[in-house]
N, C-alpha and C positions, 0 to 999 in steps of 0.2 A: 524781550531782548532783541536786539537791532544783530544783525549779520555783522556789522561791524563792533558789535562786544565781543561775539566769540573770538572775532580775530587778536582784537585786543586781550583776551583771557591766556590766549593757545601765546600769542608772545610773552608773556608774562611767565606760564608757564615753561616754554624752551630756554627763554633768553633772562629771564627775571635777574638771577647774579649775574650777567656782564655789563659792565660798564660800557658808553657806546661814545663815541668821537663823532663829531660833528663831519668831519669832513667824510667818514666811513659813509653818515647817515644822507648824506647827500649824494654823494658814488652810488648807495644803491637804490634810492630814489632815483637818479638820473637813469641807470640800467632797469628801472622796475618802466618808467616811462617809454626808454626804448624797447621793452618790449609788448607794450602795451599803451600806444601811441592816446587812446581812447580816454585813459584816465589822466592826460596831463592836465588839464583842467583842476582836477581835486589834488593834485599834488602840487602842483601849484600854490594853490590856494593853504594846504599844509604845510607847505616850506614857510610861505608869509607868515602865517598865523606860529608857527614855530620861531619864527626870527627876529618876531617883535618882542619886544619888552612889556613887561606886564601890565607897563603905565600907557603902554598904547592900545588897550583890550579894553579902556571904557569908553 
């Protein structure tokens, strides 16, 4: 199990029933960025890969 499953498991577990708004999920990506300048790279690369269409993943 990757460190990045558990992360994924514990959101599932706190947040599982709320419904999330794109623009919430970008506000706090941008705030998770500024305070962690280090990982804008991989969120980055998260946003893209979140904002493409599923016909653009082959």
């Amino acid at each position: 199990m990757y460190a990045t499953d558990r992360g994924i498991e514990e959101l599932l577990e706190r947040r599982g029933e709320e419904t999330l708004a794109v623009p919430m999920l970008a506000e706090r990506m941008s705030a998770f960025v500024d305070e962690h300048p280090e990982f804008e790279t991989a969120v980055e690369r998260l946003a893209t890969y979140l904002a493409r269409d599923d016909d653009d993943l082959d």
